[in-house]
Rosetta silent file (secondary structure, phi, psi, omega in degrees, C-alpha in Angstrom):
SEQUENCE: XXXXXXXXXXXXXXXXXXXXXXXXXXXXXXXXXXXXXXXXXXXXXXXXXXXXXXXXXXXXXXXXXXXXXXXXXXXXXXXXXXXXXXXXXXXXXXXXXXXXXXXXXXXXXXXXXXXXXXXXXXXXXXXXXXXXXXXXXXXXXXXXXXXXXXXXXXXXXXXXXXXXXXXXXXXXXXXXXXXXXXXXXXXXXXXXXXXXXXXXXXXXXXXXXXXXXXXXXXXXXXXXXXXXXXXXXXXXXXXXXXXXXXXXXXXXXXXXXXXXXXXXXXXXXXXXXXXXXXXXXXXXXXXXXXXXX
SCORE:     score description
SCORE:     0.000 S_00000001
   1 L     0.000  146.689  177.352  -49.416  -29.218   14.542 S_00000001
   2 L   -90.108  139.511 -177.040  -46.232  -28.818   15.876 S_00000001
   3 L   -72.967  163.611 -147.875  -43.061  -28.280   13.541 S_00000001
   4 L  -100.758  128.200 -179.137  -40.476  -30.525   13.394 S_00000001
   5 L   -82.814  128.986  174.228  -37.078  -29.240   14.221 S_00000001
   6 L   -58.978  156.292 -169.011  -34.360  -29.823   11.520 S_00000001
   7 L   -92.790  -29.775 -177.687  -31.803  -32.216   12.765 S_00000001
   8 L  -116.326  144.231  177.651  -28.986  -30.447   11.120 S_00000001
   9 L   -69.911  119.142  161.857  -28.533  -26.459   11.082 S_00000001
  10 L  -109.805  102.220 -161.496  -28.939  -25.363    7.417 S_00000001
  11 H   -80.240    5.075  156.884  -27.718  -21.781    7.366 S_00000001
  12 H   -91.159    2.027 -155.795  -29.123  -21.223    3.636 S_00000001
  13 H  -112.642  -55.516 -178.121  -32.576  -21.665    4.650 S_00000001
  14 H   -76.327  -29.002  173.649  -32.039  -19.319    7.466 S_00000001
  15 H   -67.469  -55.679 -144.153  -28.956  -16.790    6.581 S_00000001
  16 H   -67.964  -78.398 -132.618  -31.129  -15.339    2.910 S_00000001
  17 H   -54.151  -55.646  149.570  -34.440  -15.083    4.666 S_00000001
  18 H    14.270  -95.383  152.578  -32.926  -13.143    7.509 S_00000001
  19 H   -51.037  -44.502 -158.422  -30.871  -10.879    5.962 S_00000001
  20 H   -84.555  -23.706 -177.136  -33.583   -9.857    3.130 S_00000001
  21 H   -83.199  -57.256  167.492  -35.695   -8.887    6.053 S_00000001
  22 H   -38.307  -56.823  172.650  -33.341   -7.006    8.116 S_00000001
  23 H   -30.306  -79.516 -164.613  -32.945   -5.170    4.500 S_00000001
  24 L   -83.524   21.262  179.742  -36.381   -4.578    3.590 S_00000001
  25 L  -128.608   -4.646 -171.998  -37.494   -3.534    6.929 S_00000001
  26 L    38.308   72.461  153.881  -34.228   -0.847    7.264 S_00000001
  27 L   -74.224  -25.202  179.113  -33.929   -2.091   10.698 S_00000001
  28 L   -89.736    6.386 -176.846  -30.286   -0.529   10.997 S_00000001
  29 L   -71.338  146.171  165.815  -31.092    3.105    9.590 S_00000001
  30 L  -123.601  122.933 -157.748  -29.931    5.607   11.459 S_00000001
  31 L   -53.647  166.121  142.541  -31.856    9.173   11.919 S_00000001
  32 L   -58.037  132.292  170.607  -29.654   12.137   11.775 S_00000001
  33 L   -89.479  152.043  175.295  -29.164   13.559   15.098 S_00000001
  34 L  -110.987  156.764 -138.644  -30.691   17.296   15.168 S_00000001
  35 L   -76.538  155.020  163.011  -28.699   19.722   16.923 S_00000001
  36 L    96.308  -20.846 -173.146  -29.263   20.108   20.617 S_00000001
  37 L   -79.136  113.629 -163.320  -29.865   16.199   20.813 S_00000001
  38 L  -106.580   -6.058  141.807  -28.135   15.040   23.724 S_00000001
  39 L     8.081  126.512  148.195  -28.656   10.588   22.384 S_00000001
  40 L   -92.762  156.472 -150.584  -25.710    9.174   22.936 S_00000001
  41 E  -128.221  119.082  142.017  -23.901    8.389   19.306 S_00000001
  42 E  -138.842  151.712 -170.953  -21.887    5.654   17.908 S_00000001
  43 E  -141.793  146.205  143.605  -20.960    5.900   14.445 S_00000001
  44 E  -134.193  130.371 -170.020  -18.447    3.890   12.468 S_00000001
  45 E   -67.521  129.917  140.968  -17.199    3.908    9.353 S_00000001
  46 L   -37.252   70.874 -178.045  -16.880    0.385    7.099 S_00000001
  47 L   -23.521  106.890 -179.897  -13.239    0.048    5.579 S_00000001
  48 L   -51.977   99.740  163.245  -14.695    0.088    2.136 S_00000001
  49 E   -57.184  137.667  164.182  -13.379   -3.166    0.305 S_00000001
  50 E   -42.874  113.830 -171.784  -11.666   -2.858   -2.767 S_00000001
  51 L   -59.511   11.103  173.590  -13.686   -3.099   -5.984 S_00000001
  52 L   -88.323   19.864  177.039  -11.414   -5.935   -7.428 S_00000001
  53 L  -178.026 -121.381  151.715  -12.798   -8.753   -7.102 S_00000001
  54 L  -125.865  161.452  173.193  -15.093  -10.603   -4.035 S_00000001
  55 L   -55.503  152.650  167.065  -14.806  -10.632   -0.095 S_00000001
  56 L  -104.793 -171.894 -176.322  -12.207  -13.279    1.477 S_00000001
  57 H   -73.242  -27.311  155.700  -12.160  -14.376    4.462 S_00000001
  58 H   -50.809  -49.740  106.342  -10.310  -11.693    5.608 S_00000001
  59 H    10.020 -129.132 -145.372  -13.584   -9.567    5.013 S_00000001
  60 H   -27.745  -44.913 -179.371  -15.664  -11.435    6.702 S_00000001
  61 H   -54.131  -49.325  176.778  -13.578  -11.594   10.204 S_00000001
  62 H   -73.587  -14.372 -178.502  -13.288   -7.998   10.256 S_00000001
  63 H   -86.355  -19.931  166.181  -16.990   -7.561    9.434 S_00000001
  64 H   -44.585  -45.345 -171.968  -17.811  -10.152   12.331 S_00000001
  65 H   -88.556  -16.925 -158.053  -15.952   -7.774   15.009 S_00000001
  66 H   -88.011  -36.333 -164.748  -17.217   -4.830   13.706 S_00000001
  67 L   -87.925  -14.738 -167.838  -20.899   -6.358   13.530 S_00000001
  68 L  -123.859  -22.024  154.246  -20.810   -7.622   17.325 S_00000001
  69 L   -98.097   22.190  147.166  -19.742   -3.879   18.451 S_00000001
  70 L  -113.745   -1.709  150.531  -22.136   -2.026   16.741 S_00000001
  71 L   -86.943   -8.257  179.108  -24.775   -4.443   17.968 S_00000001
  72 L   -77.994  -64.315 -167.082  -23.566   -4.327   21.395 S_00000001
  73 L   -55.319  -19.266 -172.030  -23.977   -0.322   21.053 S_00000001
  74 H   -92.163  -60.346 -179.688  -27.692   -0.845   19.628 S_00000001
  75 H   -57.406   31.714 -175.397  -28.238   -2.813   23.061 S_00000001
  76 H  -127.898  -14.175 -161.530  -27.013    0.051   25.075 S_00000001
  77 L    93.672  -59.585  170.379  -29.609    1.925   23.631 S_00000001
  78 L   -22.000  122.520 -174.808  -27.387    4.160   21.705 S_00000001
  79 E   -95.585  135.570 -161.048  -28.311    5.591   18.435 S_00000001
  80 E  -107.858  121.327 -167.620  -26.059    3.721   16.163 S_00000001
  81 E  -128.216  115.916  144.156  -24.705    4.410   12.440 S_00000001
  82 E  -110.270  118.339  163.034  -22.542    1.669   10.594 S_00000001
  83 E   -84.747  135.507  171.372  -21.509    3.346    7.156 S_00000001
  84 L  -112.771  161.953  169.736  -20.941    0.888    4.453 S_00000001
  85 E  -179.265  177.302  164.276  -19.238    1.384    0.926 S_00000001
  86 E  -147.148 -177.307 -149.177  -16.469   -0.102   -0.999 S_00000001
  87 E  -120.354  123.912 -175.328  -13.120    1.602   -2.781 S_00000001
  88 L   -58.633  -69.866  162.813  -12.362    2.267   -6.139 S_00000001
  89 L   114.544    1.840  175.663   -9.014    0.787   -5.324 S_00000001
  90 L    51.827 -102.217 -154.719   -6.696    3.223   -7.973 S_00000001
  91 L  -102.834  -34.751  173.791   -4.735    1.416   -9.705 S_00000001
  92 H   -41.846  -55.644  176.861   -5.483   -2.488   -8.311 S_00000001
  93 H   -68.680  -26.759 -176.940   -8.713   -1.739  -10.435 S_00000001
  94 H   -83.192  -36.783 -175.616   -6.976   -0.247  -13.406 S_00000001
  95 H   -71.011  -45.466  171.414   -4.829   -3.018  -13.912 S_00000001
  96 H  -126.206   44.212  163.427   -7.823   -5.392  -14.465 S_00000001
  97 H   -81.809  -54.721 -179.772   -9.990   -3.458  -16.030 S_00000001
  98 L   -49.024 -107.224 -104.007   -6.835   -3.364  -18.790 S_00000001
  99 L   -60.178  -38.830 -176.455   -6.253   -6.975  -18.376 S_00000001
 100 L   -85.381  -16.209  156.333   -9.738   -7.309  -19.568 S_00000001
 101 L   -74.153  -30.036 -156.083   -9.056   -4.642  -22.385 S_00000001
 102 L   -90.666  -23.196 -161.446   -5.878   -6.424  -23.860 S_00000001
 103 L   -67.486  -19.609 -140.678   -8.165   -9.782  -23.644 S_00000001
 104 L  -111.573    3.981 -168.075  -10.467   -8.007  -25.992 S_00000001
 105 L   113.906  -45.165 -161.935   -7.788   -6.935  -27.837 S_00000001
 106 L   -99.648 -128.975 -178.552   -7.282   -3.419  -27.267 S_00000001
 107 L  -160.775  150.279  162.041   -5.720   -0.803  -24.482 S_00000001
 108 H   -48.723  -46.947 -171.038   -6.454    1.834  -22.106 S_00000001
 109 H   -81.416  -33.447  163.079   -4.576    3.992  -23.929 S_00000001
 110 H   -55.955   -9.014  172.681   -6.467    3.213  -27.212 S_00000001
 111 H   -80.126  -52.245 -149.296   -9.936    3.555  -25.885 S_00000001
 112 L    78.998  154.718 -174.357   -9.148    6.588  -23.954 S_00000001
 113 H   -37.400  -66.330 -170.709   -9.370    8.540  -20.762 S_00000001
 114 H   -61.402  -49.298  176.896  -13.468    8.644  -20.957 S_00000001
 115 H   -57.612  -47.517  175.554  -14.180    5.291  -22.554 S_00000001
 116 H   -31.083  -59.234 -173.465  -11.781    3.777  -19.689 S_00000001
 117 H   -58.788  -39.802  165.042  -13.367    5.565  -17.105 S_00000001
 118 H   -54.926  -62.681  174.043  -16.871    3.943  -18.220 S_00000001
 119 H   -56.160  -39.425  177.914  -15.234    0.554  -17.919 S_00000001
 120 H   -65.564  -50.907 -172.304  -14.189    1.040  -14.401 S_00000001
 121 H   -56.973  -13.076  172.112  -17.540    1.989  -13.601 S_00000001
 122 H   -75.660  -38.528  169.771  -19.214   -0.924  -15.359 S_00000001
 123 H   -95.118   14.793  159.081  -16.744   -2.912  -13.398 S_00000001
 124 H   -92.819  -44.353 -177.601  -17.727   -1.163   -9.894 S_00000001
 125 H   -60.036  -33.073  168.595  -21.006   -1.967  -10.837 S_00000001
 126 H   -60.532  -94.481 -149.634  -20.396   -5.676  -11.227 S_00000001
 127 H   -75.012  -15.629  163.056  -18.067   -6.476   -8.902 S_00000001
 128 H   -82.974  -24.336  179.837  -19.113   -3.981   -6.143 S_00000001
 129 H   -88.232  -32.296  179.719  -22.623   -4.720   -6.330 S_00000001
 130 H   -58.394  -22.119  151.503  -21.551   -8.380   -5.816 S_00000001
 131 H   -66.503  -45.256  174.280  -19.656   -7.351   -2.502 S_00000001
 132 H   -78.355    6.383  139.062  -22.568   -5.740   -1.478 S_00000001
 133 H   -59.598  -56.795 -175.607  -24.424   -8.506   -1.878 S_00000001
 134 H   -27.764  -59.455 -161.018  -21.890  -10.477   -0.402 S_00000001
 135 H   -67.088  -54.485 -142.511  -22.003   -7.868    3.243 S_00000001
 136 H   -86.148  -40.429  177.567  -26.221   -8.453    3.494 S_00000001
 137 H   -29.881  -62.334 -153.196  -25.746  -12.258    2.675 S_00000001
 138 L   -85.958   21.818  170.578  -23.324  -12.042    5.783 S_00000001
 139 L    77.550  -21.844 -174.359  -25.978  -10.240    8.009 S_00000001
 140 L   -40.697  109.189 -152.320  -23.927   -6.910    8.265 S_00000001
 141 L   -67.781   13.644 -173.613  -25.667   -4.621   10.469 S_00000001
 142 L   -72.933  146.357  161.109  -25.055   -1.250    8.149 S_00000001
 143 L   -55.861   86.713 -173.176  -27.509    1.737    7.365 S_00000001
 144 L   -63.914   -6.271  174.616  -27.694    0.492    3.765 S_00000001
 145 L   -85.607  -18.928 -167.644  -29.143    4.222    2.724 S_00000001
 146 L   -86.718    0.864 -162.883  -25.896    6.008    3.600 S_00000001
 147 L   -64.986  154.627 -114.876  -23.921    3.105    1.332 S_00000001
 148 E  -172.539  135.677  143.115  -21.184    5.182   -0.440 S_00000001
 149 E  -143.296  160.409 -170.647  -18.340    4.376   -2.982 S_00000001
 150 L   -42.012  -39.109 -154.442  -15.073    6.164   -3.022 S_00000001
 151 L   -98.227   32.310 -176.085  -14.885    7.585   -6.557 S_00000001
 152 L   -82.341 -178.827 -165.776  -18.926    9.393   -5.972 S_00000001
 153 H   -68.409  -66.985 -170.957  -18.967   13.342   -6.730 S_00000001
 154 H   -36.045  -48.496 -158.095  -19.755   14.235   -2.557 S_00000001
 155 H   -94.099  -31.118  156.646  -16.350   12.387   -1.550 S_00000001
 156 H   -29.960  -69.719  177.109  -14.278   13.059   -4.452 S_00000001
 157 H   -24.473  -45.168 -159.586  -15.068   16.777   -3.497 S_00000001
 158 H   -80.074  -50.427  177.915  -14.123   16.034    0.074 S_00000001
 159 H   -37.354  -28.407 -152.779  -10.789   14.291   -1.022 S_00000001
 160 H   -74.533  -59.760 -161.087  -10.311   17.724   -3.383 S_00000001
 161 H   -78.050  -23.559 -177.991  -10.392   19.660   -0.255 S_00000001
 162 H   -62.430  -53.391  175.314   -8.948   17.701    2.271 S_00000001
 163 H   -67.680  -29.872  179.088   -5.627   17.650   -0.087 S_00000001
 164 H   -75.464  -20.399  173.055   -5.659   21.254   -0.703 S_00000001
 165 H   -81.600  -33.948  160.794   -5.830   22.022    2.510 S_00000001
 166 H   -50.728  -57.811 -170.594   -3.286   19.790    3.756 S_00000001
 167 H   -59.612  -33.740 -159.271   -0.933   21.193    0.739 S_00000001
 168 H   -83.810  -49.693 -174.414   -1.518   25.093    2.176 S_00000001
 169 H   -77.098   11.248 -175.419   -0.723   24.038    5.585 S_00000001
 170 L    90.523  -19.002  168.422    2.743   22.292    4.458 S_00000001
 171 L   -61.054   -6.478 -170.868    1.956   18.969    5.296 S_00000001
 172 L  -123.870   85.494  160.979    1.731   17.814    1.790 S_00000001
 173 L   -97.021  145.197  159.970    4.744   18.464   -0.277 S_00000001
 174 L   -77.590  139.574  179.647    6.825   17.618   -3.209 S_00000001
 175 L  -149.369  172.390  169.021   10.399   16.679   -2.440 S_00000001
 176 L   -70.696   91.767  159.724   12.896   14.235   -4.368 S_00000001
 177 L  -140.066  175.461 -173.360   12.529   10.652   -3.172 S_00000001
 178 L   -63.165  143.445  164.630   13.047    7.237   -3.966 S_00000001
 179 L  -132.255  161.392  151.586    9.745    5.997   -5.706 S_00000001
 180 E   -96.764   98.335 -175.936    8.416    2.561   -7.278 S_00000001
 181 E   -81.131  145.236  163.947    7.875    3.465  -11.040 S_00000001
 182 E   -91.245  125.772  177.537    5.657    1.120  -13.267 S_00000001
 183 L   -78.183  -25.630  153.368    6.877    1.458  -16.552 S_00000001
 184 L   -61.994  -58.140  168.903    3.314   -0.102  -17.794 S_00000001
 185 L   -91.430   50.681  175.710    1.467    2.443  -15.788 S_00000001
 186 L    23.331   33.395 -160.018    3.266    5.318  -16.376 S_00000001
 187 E  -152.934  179.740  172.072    3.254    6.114  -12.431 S_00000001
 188 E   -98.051  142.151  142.120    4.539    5.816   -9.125 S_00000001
 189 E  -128.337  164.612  163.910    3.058    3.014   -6.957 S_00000001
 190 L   -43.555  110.368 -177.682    2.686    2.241   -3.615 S_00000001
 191 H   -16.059  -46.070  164.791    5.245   -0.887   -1.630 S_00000001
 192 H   -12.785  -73.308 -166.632    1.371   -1.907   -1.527 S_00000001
 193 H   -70.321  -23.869 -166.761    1.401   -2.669   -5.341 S_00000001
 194 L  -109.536  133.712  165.532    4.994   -4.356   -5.522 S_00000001
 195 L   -63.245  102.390 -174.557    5.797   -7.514   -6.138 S_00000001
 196 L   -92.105  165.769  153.149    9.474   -8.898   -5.188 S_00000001
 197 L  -116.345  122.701  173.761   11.426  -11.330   -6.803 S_00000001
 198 L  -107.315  145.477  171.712   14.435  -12.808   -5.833 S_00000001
 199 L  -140.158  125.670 -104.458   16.945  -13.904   -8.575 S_00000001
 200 L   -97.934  133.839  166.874   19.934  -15.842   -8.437 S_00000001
 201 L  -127.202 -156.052  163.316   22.584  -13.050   -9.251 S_00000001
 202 L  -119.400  126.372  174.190   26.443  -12.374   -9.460 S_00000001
 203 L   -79.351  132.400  162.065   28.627  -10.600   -6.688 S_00000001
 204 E  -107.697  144.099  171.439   31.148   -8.333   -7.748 S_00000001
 205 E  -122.088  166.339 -133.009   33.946   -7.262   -5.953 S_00000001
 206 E  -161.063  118.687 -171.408   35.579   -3.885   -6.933 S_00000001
 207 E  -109.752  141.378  179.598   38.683   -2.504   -5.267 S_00000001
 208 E  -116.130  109.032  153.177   38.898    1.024   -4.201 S_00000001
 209 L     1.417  157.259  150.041   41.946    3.244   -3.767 S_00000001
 210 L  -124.150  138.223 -174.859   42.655    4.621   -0.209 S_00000001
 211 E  -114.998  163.513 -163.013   44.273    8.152   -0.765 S_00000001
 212 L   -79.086  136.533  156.655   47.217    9.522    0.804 S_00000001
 213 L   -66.682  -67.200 -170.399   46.050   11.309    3.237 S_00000001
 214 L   -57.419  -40.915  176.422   49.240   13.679    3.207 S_00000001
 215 L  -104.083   83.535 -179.497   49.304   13.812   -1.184 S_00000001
 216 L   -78.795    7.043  161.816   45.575   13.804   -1.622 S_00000001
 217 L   -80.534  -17.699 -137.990   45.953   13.421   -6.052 S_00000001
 218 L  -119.813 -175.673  157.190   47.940   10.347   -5.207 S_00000001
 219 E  -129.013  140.685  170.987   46.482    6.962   -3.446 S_00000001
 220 L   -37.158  145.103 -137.257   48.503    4.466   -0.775 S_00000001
 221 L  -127.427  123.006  171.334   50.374    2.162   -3.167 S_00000001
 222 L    78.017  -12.217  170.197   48.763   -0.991   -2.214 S_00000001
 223 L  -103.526  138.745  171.393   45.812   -0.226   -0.185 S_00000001
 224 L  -160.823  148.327  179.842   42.492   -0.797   -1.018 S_00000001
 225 E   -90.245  139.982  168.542   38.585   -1.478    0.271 S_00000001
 226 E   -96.597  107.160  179.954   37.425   -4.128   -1.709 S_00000001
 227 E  -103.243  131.226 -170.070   33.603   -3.557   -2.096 S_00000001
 228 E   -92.976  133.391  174.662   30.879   -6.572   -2.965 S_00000001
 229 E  -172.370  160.585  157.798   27.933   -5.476   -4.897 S_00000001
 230 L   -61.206  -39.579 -151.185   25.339   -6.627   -7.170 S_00000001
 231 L  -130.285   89.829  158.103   24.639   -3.562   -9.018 S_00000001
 232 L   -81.553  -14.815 -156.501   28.318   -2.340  -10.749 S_00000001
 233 H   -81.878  -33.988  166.921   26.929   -0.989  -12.792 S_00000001
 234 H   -77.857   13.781 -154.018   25.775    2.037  -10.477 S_00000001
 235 H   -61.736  -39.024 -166.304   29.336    2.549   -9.154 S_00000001
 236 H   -57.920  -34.671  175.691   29.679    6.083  -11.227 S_00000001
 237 H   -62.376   -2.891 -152.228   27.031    7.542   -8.232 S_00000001
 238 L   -73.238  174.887 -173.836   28.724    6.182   -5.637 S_00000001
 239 L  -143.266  -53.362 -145.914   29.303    8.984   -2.702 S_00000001
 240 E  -149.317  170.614  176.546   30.476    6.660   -0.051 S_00000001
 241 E  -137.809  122.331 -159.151   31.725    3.425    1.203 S_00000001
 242 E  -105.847  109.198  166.895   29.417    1.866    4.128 S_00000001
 243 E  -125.312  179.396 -168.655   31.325   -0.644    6.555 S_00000001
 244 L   -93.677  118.850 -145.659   30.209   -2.024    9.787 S_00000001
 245 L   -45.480  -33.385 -137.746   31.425    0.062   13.041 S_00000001
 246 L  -117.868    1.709  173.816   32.186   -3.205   15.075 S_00000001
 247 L   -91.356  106.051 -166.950   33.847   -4.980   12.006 S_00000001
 248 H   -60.633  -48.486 -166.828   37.975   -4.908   13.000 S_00000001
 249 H   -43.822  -21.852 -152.495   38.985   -5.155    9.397 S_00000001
 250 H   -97.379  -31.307 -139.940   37.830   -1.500    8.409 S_00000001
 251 L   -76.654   -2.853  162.862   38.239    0.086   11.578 S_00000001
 252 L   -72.031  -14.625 -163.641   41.409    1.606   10.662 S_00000001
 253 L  -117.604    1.577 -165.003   39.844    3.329    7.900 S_00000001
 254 L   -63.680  122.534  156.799   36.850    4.947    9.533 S_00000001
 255 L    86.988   15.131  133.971   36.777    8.420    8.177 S_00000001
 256 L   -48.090  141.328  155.407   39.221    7.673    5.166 S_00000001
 257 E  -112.683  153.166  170.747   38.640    8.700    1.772 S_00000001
 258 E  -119.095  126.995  172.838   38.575    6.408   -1.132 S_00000001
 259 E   -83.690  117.233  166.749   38.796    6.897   -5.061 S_00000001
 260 L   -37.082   86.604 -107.987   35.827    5.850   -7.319 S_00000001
 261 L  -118.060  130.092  165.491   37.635    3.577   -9.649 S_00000001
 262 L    60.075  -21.936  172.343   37.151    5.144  -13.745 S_00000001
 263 L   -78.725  -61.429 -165.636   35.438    8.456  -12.050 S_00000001
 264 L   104.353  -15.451 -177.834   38.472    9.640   -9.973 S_00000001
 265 L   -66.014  149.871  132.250   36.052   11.214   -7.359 S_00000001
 266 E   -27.586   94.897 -169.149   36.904   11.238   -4.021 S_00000001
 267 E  -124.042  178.746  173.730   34.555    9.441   -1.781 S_00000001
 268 E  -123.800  115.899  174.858   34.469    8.755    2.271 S_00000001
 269 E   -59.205  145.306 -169.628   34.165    5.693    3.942 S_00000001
 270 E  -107.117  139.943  163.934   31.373    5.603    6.254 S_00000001
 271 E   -86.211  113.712  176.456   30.386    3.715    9.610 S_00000001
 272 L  -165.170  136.173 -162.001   26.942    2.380    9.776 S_00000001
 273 L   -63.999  -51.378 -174.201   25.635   -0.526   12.158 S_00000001
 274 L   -33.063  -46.901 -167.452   23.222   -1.286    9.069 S_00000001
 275 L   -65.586  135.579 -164.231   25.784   -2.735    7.060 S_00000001
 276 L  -114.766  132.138 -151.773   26.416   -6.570    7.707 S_00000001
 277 L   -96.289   47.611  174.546   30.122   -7.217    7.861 S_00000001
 278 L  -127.649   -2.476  171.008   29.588  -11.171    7.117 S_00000001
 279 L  -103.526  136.333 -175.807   28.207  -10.341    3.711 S_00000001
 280 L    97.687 -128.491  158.138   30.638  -10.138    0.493 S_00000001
 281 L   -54.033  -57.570  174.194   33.367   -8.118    1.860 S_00000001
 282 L   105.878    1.306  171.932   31.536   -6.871    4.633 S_00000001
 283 L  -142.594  106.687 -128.086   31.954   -3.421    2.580 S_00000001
 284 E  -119.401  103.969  164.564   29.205   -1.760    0.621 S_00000001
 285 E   -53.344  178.596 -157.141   29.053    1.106   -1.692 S_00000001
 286 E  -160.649   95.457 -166.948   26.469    4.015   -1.018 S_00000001
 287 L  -112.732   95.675  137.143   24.612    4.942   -4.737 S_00000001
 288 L   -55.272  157.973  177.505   21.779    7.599   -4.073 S_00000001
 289 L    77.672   -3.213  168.371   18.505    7.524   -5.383 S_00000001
 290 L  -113.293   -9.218 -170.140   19.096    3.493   -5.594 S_00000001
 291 L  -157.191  111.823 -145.071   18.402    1.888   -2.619 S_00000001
 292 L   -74.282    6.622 -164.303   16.131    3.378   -0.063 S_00000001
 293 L   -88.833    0.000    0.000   18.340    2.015    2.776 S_00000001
């Protein structure tokens, strides 16, 4: 007899079976090409999602585009490799594997480096095998034998060499820059990791000497840049005074020195387009190491 077509699409009846099939039948594997094999090859790699949590929607879009050009390439004939994996995720993972140590009571640092290290992997295993469930649920065309995560021995290795070699040819140096330290994680993190806040603050304004130009111990009796700031408190660093080129008030002073009020140093006012002459003063101190601008 013939069957009866459902009236409404139900994409659970049809998405599981699908997928489970696709799976168990390794229809996506892809051979190794042997040398001399003139096949044409597309291979792509899977941005590995991050082991925090589950896919969003976000996920899914990019696995959609990704999923309709490597099926295009398997209709070309081409033999075709999608690598899947997902990403330890550094510290985005550290943070709630602790969060789930402090619930329990304790700390990272009281467990220790090895016990820690066990909990992220108990929580790759969780939450990573539930993305990759997540990617077959969603049909995702990958060679599921090559799947991969970030922190395995093989890529770790590759990472080991890839940075040393990078350090020997010079691109990868230490130098002195502005960083964001976490004072929880003892580390630098990435703009990636930080959160801003804005909070209602106080302006200060701060008047700075203009020195005689001719008596350069003495300062102009009466002149001064009045500089607006937030942060007085870093004034002992200051090196400079920043005004805006095209701002008339200052433009008498371009190339001036000024004295650092309770230091006594000597500083120079500066020109710089950055600087926006409608806020405060319209004239800005210059603190390295505080502000990466």
């Amino acid at each position: 007899m013939p069957q009866e077509l459902q009236k409404a699409y139900d994409p659970s009846a049809i998405e599981d079976r699908w997928a489970k099939y696709w799976v168990n039948e390794h229809l996506f594997e892809a051979p190794t090409p042997e040398q001399g094999d003139d096949e044409s090859v597309f291979t792509i790699l899977l941005p590995p999602p991050n082991v925090t949590g589950n896919l969003h929607m976000g996920h899914m879009f990019e696995h959609t585009e990704s999923d309709i050009l490597v099926r295009w390439h398997r209709m070309l004939g081409h033999r075709t490799l999608w690598v899947p994996g997902t990403d330890h995720a550094g510290i985005a993972t550290q943070l709630m594997v602790s969060k789930q140590l402090e619930a329990e009571g304790t700390s990272r640092l009281e467990v220790g480096r090895e016990a820690f290290e066990k909990r992220v992997w108990q929580w790759k295993e969780l939450y990573g095998g539930n993305i990759l469930e997540q990617m077959k649920r969603l049909g995702t065309s990958v060679d599921w034998a090559r799947e991969y995560f970030t922190m395995d021995e093989k890529l770790s290795r590759a990472v080991r060499e890839a940075f040393v070699r990078l350090y020997e040819q010079g691109l990868i140096y230490r130098g002195d820059y502005i960083v964001n330290w976490c004072p929880d994680c003892l580390t630098a993190i990435s703009d990636l990791e930080v959160v801003h806040e804005e909070q209602h603050g106080k302006l200060w304004e701060i008047r700075y000497p203009v020195v005689d130009e001719d008596q350069p111990d003495k300062d102009v009796p009466g002149l001064f840049v009045t500089v607006a700031t937030t942060r007085p408190e870093t004034m002992l660093g200051d090196t400079a005074v920043a005004v805006n080129p095209d701002d008339e008030r200052y433009q008498h002073l371009h190339g001036r020195r000024l004295r650092l009020p309770l230091m006594g140093r000597v500083i120079p006012v500066v020109a710089d387009a950055w600087v926006s002459a409608e806020f405060g003063t319209g004239a800005v101190k210059v603190t390295p190491a505080h502000d990466p601008n």
